[in-house]
VEXDREN-2710 file (C-alpha; in Angstrom, 1 decimal):
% VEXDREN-2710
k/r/px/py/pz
1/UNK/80.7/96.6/120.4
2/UNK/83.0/99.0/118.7
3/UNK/84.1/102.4/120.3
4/UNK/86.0/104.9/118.6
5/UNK/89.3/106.2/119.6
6/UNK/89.8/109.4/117.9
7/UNK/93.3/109.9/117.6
8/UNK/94.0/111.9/114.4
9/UNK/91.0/111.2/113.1
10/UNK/90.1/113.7/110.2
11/UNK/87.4/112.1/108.0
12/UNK/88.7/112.7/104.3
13/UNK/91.8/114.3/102.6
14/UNK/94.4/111.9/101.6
15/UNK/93.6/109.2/104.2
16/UNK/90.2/108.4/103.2
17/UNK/91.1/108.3/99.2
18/UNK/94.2/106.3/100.3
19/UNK/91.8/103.6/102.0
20/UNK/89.6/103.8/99.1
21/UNK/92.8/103.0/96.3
22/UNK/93.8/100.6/98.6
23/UNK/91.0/98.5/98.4
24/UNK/90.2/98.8/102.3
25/UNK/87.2/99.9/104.5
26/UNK/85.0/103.4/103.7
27/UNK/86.8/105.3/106.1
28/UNK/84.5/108.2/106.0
29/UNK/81.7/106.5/106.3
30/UNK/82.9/104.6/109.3
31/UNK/83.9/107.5/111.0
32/UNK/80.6/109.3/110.1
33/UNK/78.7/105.9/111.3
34/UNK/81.0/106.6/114.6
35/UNK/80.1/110.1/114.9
36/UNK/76.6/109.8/114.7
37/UNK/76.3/107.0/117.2
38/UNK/74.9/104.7/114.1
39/UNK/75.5/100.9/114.3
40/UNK/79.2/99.7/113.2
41/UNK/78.9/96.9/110.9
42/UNK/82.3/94.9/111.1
43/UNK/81.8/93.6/107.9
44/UNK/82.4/97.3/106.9
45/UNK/85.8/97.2/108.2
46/UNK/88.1/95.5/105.9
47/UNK/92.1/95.2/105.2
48/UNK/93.3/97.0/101.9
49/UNK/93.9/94.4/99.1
50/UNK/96.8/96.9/97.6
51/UNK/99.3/99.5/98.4
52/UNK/98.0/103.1/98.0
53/UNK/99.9/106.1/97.6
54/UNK/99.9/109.7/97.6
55/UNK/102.7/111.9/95.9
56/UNK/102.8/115.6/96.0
57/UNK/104.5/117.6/93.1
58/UNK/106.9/120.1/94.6
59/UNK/109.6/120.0/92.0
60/UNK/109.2/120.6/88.3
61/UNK/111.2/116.5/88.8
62/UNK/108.6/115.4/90.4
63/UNK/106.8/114.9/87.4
64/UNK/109.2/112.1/86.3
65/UNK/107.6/109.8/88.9
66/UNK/104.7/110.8/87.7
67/UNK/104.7/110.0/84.1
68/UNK/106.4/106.6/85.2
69/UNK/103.4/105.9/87.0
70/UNK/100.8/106.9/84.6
71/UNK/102.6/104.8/81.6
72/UNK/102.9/102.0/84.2
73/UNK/99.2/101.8/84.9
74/UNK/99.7/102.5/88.6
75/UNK/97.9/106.6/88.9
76/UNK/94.4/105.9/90.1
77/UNK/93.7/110.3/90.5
78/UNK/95.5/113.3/90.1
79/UNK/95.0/117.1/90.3
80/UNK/97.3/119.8/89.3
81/UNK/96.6/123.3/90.2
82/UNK/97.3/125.9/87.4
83/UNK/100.0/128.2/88.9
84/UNK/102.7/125.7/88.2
85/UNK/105.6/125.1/90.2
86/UNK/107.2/127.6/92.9
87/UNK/110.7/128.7/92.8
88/UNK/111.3/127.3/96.1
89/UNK/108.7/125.1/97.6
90/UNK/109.1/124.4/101.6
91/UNK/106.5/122.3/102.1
92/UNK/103.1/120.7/100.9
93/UNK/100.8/123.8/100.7
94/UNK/103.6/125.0/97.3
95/UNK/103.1/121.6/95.6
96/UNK/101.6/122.1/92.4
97/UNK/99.9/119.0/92.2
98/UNK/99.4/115.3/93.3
99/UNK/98.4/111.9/92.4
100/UNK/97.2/108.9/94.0
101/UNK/98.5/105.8/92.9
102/UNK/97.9/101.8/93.8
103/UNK/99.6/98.8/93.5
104/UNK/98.8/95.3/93.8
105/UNK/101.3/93.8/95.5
106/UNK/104.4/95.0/93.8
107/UNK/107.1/96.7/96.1
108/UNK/106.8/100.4/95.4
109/UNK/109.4/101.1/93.0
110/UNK/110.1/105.1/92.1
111/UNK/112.4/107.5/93.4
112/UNK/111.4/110.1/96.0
END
C-alpha cells in the first residue's frame, strides 16, 4: 500500500509541469488520486527520462538563456507577461516571464 507524506506538497505550479517535461509520473494526478483516497497504481509512478527546467526572467539578460535554448531545441513552454521587465527585480513575483525547458541527458549547459 502507498501512504502519502505531504511534505510540501502543492499539486501544480512549476513542480507538476517540471515532472511532466521530465518525462516522469502525473504528479497531479497522483496527488489528487492520494487526496481522494483513490487506489495508487505504481505503474503510475515513474522516474523522469530527462532533465527538466524552469527559468524565470528577471533581467532584461535573461533573455540570452532564453534564445539559446529556443535555437537549441531545449524550450518545451514559456509565458511572458506584458509589462516587461522591472527596474529592479527582488525576487520571483518581478520576473517578466519564464520557460520550461528539457534535456535528454546532456549536462545543463547555460549561464545563470
Amino acid at each position: 500500500e502507498i501512504y502519502p507524506i505531504d511534505f510540501g506538497t502543492r499539486s501544480g505550479g512549476f513542480r507538476s509541469r517540471l515532472l511532466k517535461y521530465a518525462g516522469g509520473s502525473n504528479y497531479n494526478k497522483l496527488i489528487m488520486d492520494s487526496y481522494t483516497k483513490k487506489q495508487i497504481n505504481t505503474n503510475d509512478i515513474k522516474e523522469p527520462s530527462r532533465t527538466s527546467t524552469v527559468s524565470l526572467l528577471l533581467y532584461p539578460r535573461d533573455l540570452e538563456i532564453y534564445l539559446e535554448a529556443k535555437k537549441d531545441g531545449n524550450l518545451v513552454e514559456e509565458f511572458f507577461y506584458p509589462r516587461g521587465p522591472e527596474l529592479n527585480p527582488c525576487n520571483m513575483m518581478h520576473a517578466f516571464g519564464y520557460f520550461y525547458g528539457a534535456y535528454n541527458g546532456e549536462e545543463f549547459k547555460y549561464k545563470l
